[in-house]
KOLZAPA-950279 format. One record per residue (C-alpha): z, x, y. Coordinates in steps of 0.1 Angstrom, whole numbers, padded with zeros to 4 digits, always signed. Example, Ala and Ser with C-alpha at 12.3 -4.5 7.8 and 13.67 -1.06 7.14 Angstrom:
2
+0078+0123-0045
+0071+0137-0011
! end
This chain:
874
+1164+2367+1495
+1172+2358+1531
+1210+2362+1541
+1223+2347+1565
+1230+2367+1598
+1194+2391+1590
+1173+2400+1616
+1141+2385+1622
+1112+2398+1610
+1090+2371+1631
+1065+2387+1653
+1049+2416+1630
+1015+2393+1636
+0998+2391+1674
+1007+2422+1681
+1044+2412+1688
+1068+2441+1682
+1099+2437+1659
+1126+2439+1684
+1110+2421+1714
+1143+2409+1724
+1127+2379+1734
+1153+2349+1723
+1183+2336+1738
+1199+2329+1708
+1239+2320+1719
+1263+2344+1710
+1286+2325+1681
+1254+2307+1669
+1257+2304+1633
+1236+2290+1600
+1245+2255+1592
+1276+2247+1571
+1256+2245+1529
+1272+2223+1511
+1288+2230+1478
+1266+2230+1446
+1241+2257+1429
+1216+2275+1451
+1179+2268+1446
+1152+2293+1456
+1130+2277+1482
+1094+2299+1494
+1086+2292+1535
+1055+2303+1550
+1062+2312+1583
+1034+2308+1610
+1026+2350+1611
+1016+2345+1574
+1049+2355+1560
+1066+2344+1534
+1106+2340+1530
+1125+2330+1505
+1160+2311+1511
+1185+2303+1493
+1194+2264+1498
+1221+2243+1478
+1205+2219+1455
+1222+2189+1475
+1214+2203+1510
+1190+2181+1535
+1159+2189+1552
+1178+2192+1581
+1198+2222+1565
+1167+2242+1557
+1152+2235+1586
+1180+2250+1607
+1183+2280+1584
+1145+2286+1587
+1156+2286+1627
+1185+2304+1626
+1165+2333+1604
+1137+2334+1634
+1165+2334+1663
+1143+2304+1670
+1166+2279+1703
+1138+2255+1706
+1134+2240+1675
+1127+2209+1680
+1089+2213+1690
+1090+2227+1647
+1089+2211+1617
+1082+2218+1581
+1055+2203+1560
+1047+2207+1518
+1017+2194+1500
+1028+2162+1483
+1014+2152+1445
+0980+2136+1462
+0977+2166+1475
+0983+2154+1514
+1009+2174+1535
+1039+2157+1548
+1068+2164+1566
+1104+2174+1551
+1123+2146+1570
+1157+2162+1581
+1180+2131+1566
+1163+2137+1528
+1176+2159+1505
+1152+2186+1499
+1155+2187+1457
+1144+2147+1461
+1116+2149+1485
+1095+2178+1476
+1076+2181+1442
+1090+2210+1422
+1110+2225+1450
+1111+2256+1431
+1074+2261+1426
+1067+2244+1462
+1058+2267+1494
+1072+2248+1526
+1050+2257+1553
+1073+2264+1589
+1044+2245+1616
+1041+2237+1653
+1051+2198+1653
+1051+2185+1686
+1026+2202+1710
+1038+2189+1751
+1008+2190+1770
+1020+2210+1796
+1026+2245+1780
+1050+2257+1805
+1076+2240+1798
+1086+2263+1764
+1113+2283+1780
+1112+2310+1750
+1091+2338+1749
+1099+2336+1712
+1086+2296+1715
+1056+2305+1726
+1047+2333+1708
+1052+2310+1678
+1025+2285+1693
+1000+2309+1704
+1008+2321+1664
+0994+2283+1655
+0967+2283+1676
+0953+2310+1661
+0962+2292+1627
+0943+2259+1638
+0912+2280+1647
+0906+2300+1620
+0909+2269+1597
+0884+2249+1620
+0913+2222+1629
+0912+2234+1665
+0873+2227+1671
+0860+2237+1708
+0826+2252+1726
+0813+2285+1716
+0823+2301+1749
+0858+2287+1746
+0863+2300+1712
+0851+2331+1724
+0873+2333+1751
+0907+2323+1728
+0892+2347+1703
+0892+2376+1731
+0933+2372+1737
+0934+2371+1699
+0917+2411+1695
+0933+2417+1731
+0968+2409+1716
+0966+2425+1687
+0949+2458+1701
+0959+2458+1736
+0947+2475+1766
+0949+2517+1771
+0966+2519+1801
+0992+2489+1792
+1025+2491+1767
+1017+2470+1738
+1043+2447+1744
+1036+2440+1780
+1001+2431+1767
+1011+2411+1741
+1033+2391+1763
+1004+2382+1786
+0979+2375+1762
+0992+2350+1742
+1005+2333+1773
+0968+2332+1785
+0961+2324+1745
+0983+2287+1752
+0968+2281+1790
+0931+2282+1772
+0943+2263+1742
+0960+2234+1760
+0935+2226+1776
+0909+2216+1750
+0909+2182+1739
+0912+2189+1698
+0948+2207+1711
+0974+2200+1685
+0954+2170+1673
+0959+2168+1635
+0933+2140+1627
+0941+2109+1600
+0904+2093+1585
+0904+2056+1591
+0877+2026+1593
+0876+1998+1617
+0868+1963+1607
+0832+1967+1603
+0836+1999+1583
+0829+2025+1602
+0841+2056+1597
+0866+2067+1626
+0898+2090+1626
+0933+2080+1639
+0954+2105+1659
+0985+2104+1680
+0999+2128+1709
+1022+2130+1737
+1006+2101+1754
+1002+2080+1724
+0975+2063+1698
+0942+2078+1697
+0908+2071+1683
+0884+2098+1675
+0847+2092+1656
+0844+2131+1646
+0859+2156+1669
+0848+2133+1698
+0879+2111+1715
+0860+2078+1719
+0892+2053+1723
+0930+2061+1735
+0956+2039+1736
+0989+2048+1758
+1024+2041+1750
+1029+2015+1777
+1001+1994+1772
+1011+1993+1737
+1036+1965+1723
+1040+1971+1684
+1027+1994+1660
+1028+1982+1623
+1012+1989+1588
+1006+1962+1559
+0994+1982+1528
+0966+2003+1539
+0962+1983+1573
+0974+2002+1604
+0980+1979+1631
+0979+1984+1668
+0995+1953+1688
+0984+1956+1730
+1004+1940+1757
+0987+1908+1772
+0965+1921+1798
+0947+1893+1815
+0917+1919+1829
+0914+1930+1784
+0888+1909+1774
+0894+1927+1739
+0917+1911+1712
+0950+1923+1718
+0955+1934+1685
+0935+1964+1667
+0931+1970+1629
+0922+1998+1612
+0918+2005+1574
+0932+2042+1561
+0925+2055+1524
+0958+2041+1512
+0995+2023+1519
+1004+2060+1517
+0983+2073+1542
+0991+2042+1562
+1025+2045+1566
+1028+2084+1568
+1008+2079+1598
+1030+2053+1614
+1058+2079+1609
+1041+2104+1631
+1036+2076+1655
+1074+2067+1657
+1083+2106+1656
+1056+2109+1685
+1071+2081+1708
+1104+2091+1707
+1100+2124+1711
+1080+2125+1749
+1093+2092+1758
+1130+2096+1751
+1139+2111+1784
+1180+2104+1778
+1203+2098+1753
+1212+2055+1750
+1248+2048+1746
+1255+2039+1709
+1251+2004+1704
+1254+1983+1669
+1227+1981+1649
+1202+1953+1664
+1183+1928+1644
+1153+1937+1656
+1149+1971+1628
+1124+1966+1605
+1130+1954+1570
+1096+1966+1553
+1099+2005+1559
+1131+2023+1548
+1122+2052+1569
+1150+2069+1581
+1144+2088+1618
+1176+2097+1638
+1198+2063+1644
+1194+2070+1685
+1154+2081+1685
+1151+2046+1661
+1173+2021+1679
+1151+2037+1713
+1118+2034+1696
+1124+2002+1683
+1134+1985+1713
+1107+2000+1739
+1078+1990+1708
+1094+1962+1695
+1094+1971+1658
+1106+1934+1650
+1091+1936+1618
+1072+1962+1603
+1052+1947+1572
+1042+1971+1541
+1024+1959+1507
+1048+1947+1477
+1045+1982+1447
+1037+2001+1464
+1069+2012+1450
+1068+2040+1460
+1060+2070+1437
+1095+2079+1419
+1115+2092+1447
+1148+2082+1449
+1155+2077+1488
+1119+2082+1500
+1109+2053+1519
+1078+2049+1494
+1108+2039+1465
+1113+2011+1490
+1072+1996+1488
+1055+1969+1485
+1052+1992+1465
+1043+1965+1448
+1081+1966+1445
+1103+1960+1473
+1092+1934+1494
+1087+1936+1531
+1084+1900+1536
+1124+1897+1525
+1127+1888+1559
+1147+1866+1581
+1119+1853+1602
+1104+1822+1589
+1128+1807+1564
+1151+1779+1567
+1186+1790+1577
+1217+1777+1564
+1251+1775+1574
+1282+1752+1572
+1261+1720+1569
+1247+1736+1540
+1277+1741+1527
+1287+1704+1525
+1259+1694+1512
+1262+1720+1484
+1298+1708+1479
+1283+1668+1474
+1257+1682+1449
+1265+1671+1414
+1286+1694+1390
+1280+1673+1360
+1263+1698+1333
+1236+1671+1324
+1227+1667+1354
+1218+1700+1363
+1201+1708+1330
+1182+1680+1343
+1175+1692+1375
+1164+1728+1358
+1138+1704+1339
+1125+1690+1368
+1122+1722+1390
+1102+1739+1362
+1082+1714+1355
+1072+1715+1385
+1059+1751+1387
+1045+1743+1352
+1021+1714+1367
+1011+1740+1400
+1004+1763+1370
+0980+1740+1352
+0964+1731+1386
+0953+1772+1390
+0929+1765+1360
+0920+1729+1361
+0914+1729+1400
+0915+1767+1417
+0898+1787+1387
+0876+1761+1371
+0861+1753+1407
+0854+1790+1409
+0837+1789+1378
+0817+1760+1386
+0799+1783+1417
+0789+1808+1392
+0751+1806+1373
+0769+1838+1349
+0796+1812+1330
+0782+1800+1297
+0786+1759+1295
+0809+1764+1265
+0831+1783+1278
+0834+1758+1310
+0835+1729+1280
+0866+1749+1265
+0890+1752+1296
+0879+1715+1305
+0889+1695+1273
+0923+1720+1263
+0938+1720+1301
+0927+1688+1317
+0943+1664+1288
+0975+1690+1293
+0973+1681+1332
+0972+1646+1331
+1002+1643+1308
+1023+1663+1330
+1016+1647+1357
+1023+1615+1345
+1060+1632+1330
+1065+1651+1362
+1064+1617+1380
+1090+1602+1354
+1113+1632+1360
+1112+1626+1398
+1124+1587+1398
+1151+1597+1369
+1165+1621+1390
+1163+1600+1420
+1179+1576+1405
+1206+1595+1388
+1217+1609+1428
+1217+1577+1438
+1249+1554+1442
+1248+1529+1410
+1275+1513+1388
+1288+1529+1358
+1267+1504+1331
+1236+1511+1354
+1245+1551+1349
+1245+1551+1310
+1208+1537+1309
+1198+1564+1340
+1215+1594+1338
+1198+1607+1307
+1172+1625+1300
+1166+1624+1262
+1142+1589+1259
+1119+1608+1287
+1115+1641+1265
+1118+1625+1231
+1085+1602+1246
+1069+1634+1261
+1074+1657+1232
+1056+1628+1209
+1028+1626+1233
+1028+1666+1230
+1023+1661+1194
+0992+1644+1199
+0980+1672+1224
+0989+1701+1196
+0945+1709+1190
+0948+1716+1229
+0982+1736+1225
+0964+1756+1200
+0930+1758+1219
+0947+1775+1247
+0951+1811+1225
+0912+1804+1219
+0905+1799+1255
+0919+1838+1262
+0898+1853+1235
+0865+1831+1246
+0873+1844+1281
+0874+1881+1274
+0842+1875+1253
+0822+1860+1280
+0837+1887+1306
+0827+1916+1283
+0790+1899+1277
+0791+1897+1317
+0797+1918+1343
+0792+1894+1371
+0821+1872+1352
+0847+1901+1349
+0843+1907+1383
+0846+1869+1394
+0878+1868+1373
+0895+1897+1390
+0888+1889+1421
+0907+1855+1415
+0930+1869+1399
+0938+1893+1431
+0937+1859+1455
+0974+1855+1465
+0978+1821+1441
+0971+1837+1414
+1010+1859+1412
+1008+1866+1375
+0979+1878+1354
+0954+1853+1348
+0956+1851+1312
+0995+1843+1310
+0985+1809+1331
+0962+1805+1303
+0991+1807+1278
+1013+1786+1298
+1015+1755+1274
+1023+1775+1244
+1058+1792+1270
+1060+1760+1281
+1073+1744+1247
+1100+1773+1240
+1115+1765+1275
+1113+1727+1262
+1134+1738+1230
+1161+1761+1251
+1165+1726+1274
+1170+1707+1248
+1192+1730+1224
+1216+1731+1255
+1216+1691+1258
+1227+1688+1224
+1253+1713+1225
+1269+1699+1259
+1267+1663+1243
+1291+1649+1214
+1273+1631+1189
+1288+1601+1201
+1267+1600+1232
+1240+1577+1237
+1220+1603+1247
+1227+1628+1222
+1205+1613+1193
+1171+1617+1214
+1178+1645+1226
+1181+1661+1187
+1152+1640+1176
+1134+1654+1207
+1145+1691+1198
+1137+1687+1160
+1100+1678+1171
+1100+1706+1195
+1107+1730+1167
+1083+1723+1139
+1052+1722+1166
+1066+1761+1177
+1073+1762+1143
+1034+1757+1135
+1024+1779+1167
+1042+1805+1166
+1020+1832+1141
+0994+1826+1168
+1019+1827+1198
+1030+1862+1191
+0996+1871+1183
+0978+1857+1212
+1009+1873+1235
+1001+1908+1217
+0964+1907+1227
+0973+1896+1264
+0991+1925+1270
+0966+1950+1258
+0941+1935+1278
+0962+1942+1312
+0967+1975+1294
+0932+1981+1292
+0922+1974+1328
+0950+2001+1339
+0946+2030+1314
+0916+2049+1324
+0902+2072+1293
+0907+2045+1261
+0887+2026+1243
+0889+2000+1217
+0927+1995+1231
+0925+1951+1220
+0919+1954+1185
+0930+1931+1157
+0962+1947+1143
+0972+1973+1179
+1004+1963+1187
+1024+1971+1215
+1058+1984+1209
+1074+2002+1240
+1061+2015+1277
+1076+2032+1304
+1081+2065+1318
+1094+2100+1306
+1096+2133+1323
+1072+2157+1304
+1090+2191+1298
+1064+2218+1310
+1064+2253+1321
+1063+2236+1358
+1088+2222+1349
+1099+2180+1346
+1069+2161+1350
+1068+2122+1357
+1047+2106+1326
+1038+2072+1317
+1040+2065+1280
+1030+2039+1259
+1037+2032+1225
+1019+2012+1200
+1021+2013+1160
+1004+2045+1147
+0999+2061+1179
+1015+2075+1212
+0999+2080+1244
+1007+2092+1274
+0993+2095+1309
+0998+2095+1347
+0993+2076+1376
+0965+2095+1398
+0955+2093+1435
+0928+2067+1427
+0920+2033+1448
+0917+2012+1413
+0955+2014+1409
+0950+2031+1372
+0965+2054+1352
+0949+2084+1333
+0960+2088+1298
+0961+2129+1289
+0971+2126+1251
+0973+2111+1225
+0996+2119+1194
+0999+2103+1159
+1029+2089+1147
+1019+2097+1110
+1039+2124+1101
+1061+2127+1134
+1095+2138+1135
+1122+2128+1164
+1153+2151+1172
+1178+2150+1203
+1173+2185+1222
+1194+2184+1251
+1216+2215+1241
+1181+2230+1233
+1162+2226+1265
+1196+2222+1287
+1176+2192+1298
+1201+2158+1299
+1189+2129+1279
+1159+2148+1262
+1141+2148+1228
+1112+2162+1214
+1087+2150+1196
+1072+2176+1168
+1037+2161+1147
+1008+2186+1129
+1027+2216+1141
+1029+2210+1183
+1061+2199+1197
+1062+2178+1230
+1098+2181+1249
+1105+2145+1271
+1134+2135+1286
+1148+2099+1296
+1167+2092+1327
+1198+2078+1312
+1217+2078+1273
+1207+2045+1271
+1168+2050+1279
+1168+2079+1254
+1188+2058+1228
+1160+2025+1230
+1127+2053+1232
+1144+2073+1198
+1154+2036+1186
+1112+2028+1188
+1096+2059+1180
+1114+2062+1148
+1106+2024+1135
+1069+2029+1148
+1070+2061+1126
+1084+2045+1100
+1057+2020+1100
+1026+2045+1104
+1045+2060+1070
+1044+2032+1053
+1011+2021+1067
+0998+2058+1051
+0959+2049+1068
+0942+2075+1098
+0955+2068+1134
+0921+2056+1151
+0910+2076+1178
+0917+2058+1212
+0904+2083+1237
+0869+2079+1252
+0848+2111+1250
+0837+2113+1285
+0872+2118+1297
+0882+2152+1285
+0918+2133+1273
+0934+2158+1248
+0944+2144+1213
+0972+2159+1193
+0954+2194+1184
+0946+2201+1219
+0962+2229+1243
+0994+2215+1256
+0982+2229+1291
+0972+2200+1314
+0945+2203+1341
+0954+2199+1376
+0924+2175+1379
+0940+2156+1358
+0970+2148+1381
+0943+2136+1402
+0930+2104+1388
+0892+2092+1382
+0872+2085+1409
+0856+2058+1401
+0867+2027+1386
+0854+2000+1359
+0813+2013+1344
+0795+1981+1339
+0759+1986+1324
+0757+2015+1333
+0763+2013+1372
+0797+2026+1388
+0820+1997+1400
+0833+2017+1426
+0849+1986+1448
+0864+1974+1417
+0902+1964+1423
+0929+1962+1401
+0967+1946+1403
+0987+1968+1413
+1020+1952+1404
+1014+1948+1369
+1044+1956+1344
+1032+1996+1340
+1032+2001+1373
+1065+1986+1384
+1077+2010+1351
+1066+2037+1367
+1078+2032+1401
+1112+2021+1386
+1114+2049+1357
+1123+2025+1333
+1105+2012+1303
+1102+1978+1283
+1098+1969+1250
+1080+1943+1227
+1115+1925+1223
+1121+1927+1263
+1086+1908+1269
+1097+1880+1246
+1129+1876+1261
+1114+1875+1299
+1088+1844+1285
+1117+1827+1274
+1138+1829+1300
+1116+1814+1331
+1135+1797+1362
+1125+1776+1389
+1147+1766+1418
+1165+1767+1452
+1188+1797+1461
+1202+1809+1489
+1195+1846+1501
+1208+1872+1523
+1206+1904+1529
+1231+1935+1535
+1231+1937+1572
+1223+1900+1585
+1253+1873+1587
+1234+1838+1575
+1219+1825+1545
+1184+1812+1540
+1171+1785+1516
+1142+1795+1496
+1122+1784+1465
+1120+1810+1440
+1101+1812+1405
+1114+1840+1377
+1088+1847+1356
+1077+1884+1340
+1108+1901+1352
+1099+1892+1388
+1113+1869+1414
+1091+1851+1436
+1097+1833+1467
+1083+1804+1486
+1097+1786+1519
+1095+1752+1492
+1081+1741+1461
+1049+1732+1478
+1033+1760+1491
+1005+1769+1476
+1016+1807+1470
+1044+1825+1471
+1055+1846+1508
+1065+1882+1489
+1082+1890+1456
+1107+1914+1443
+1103+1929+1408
+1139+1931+1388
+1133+1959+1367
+1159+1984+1374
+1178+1961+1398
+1215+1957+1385
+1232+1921+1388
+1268+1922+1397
+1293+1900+1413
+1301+1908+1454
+1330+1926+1461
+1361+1920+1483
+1353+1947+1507
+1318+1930+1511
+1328+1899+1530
+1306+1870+1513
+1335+1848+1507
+1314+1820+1495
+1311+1807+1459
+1287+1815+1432
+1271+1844+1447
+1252+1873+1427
+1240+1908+1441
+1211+1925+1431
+1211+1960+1434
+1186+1990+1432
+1188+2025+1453
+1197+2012+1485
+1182+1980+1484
+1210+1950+1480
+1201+1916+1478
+1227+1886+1479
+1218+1851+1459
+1238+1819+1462
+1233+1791+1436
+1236+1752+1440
+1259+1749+1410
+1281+1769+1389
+1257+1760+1356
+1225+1772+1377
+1250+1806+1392
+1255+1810+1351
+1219+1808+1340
+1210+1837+1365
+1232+1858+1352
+1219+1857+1318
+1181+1857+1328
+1191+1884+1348
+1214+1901+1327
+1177+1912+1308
+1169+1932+1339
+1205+1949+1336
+1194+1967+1308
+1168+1988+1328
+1191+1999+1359
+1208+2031+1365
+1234+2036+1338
! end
């Protein structure tokens, strides 16, 4: 183990003697202050190919480690260093100094940290340290053995001359005297050719072309091979951004540029995208920071969509020469488990970049008058709730009836029935709710305006409108039922077709489309339990004296016997929609939506191994368990590695086992598998399902039906508990459609799974009834943590996800922010929002504020919300 104080061992390689005597290193220079907390083992490869081993605290920062790693080389000029680790896609990043190193790196105990050259100045005299340089002539050598640092045969001959020369030296000449020279001469060669420090990122332009990104002291560069055939400098560039996997280059308006003035180029992934833009920042404000800025506050002008975290001066710098206004990621990309990495703050699809405050309609003490005039009568704002989700419910119906029927009307590959089916169930459902949206609009028009108190009895009511409206449902209760038919007729015709499956999911990635097709297909059936809850909560705010109280009960008792008649095929219908979006992101089942599967509990668990805690995706359905993870793929799918019968399984808590908090293990046909949950709570609701699904295989007493395909090596319950590291990786291809490779084939990635895994939470069967129930439309106001005023927007609840518009109009929403894991809480004193009903959602470091019209509306938040509460952070 490395102690602090040791001498160097750095310079064993090249020919450099031990005691060279070649740093400066300050007398009264000492290690960084390590905080308190147990000491973690952590392996660094230094650049002569040695290997040290120091001992870090397990709350220490990059920043700590990286100075130790320093201080252990006598190393003053730092800052040119860095160190990098291979991430889970097997890509390796940088240890950012402000990230704690146990939450950054991958199994920092089985992780080697590799000490590297970061910043290479083009002018190699400037390194003032013998030691500096020797350390750079130590990665040049690095970068040409590996073929990183490609040149002309006569100038790797030459650099591989002062190589030999360094290490063997002359006859007549000390060994250190040649050493000293011929690594200097080593950097003069080096610096000069082009590939010099050029660490290359693959990209496409627009037309697909195969290109690589790179960036140096003087800024963006474009290479197609190793030959530079674009460069873009720092001043002529105006913004640098990334949207997903889109890395955007914005040029300053140049009137001689006949060019557009901004450049887009495609990368592998949102990953790959942003780590690059990282470097870019990093880049920038290391050669063009030239002297410290005064502090100043915080300006506006930081970028919402990244939660990357450089040094506050280097970023307020960088921001303002670049203008990084707004830097614009993908919504889940989430984000891949970290807790304070900036990819837990992603598009992922889960944090959403588009949050912002450019665009929406601010707010501020006009708004508050006119939310102090709106109408705190209970009835009317149940009535208002009616109206707002009816409308979302009509845009709903026009997706199929208009959007998706007119795309199937293109297509030679639909059968005529099928086309006859969606026409006669949704169109006769369309006209009626127009014609009742239309009635709800002049009621509540009429109930705001100014009318005398006998005019308000016949007006301000709402039972004669639903009473009518639930009769005329009646009537419409084939095309209520049709609508579960329409769902299995369309999975029929997309299995018969591959030209139709791949029509449906390219609509169903178009931005309208924010919920998986098939639950706008179930609409009507959801759309009569929100009925019942709005009229249940009209009867109980009336008396029975009121004259609108004996419609509204007539109303509700009509709404309950046609659920009442629908609901066997409800849950049904609901089951088999869910394993279908299942199927389409597990990669390695078959045979998944099948009469009598049901779905009983997903989410994640960490997988006890001997590499220790591994992040898992689970899923449980009666008789069977599977598990799985979520690969380096471009489909967005996860590969399932197991499966194990519940038929004969037995559950036990084994924290004081394993010394593992919150973990259990699961023992069946003589294998055990150890998982653990991130909270009491988590562990309690996973035990809670396990043992009921077990109870039910038992009772059940039939064979568990083998799920896995053949073709995917998957292990069932008798194989070897050892996992491949290919596995970790993912399939490489997507969707096999007969017989060809649907390589292009894309899937949604901000399906429930996936926001489960980036949240490391699970839901249940129970959960996903509650969320259908529970749907919201409506105006709130939002702010965030750092700005000062409010903004109106539109915003639809619906599968544990809010989504905004500017108004109810548009015809899709601007971003959305998934709940799962988010807490709901009230603001605090010490948080200055001294206005009335205001809520707080909370996740990480992400804080959200909402403001409601109305304390009933501020009320019925809480309680849709209070389902997400369940999955934060206990």
């Amino acid at each position: 183990m490395v102690e602090h104080g040791q001498t160097s061992m750095a310079g064993q390689r090249l020919g450099a003697p031990e005691t060279l005597g070649i740093s400066t290193l300050e007398p009264g220079h000492k290690p960084p202050a390590m905080p308190a907390g147990r000491l973690v083992p952590i392996r660094v490869l230094l650049l002569d190919d040695s290997e040290e081993i120091f001992d870090i605290s397990h709350r220490a920062s990059g920043r700590v480690l990286f100075e130790t790693v320093c201080s252990h080389l006598n190393l003053i000029e730092g800052d040119y260093f860095g160190l990098e680790f291979q991430s889970r896609h097997r890509k390796m990043v940088s240890l950012y100094k402000c990230n704690p190193c146990m939450r950054v790196c991958p199994g920092p105990k089985h992780t080697v940290l590799r000490f590297v050259v970061k910043f290479f100045p083009p002018d190699h005299t400037v390194l003032l340290e013998e030691l500096t340089r020797y350390l750079f002539a130590l990665q040049v050598r690095q970068d040409l053995a590996s073929g990183r640092l490609t040149c002309s045969d006569p100038s790797a001959a030459l650099l591989v001359s002062h190589i030999i020369q360094s290490e063997i030296g002359d006859f007549e000449e000390t060994r250190f005297s040649q050493t000293k020279h011929e690594y200097y001469r080593l950097l003069e060669v080096a610096s000069r050719l082009e590939m010099y420090g050029i660490r290359l990122h693959p990209a496409k332009d627009r037309e697909g072309t195969k290109l690589s990104l790179a960036v140096a002291h003087g800024g963006v560069l474009v290479f197609q091979g190793h030959n530079r055939i674009n460069d873009f400098n720092w001043s002529k560039i105006r913004k640098l951004s990334f949207k997903r996997r889109r890395f955007l280059v914005k040029l300053r308006a140049d009137p001689s540029n006949v060019n557009q003035d901004t450049l887009e180029f495609l990368m592998a992934s949102r990953d790959c995208c942003k780590m690059f833009w990282k470097i870019c920042v990093e880049y920038h404000a290391f050669f063009r920071l030239f002297e410290e800025p005064r502090p100043k506050p915080k300006p506006v002008l930081f970028s919402r969509g990244s939660s990357f975290r450089f040094r506050s001066v280097l970023m307020i710098f960088i921001c303002v020469c670049l203008s990084f206004s707004e830097v614009t990621c993908a919504l889940v990309t989430l984000v891949n488990g970290h807790a304070d990495d900036c990819r837990a703050a992603t598009p992922s699809p889960l944090i959403s970049p588009m949050l912002n405050d450019t665009g929406a309609i601010r707010t501020d003490d006009e708004e508050d008058n006119r939310r102090k005039n709106c109408r705190t009568d209970k009835a009317y704002c149940i009535a208002k709730e009616l109206l707002n989700t009816e409308r979302t419910y009509l845009k709903d119906l026009e997706l199929i009836t208009v959007l998706f029927q007119g795309v199937l009307d293109k297509e030679d590959c639909v059968p005529e029935a099928l086309k006859t089916l969606l026409t006669s169930t949704y169109e006769p459902l369309h006209s009626h709710h127009t014609h009742f949206l239309q009635e709800l609009e002049e009621r509540l028009s009429l109930w705001e305006g100014q009318c005398n108190m006998q005019v308000k009895g016949e007006i301000q009511r709402l039972g004669d409108l639903l009473l009518k409206s639930v009769q005329e449902l009646k009537a419409l209760s084939a095309q209520l039922e049709m609508s579960s038919e329409c769902v299995f007729a369309l999975e029929r015709a997309c299995v018969a077709s591959c030209r139709l499956e791949c029509v449906c999911r390219e609509f169903e990635l178009q931005k309208v489309c924010y919920i998986p097709l098939n639950v706008f297909l179930l609409s009507p059936l959801h759309r009569l339990l929100h009925y019942r809850q709005i009229l249940d909560r009209l009867c109980k705010h009336y008396p029975p004296t009121h004259t609108d109280y004996s419609d509204c009960k007539a109303a509700l008792d009509d709404v309950c016997k046609l659920e009442a008649a629908l609901r066997p095929g409800l849950e049904e219908i609901e089951n088999y929609q869910k394993l279908l979006e299942l199927q389409k992101d597990l990669i390695g089942v078959e045979h998944l939506a099948v009469a009598g599967r049901q779905l009983i509990r997903l989410g994640c668990l960490s997988k006890l191994s001997g590499k220790g805690l591994q992040q898992r995706m689970f899923f449980l359905f009666n008789g069977v368990l599977l598990y799985s993870t979520r690969g380096i793929t471009s489909t967005n799918q996860f590969t399932v590695h197991r499966q194990l019968p519940l038929h004969g399984m037995t559950i036990r808590e084994s924290e004081d086992e394993w010394g593992v908090p919150h973990s259990f293990t699961l023992m069946v046909q003589q294998q055990s598998l150890v998982v653990a949950a991130r909270s009491e709570s988590e562990m309690e609701k996973w035990m809670e399902d396990l043992k009921m699904a077990v109870d039910m295989a038992e009772e059940s007493n039939g064979p568990t039906a083998d799920l896995l395909t053949a073709s995917k090596g998957v292990k069932s319950s008798g194989a070897s508990e050892v996992e491949s590291e290919d596995d970790h990786r993912g399939s490489q291809t997507s969707l096999q459609c007969n017989g060809n490779d649907s390589a292009n084939t894309r899937h949604r990635g901000n399906t429930t799974a996936h926001v489960c895994w980036h949240r490391n939470t699970s839901v249940s069967k129970l959960d996903f009834s509650i969320a259908t129930e529970n749907q919201l439309s409506g105006n709130l106001l939002r702010k965030f943590k750092n700005s000062n005023g409010w903004q109106r927007l539109w915003v639809v609840f619906t599968n544990f996800t809010l989504f905004f518009y500017k108004t109810h109009e548009d015809e899709y929403p601007l971003a959305s922010l998934p709940l799962l894991g988010y807490s709901v809480t009230h603001a605090g004193e010490s948080e200055n929002i001294h206005k009335d009903h205001v809520f707080k959602l909370h996740f990480k470091s992400h804080i959200y504020y909402f403001r409601t019209e109305s304390e009933y509306f501020f009320e019925r938040y809480s309680k849709i919300h209070y389902s997400t509460k369940r999955y934060s952070k206990d």
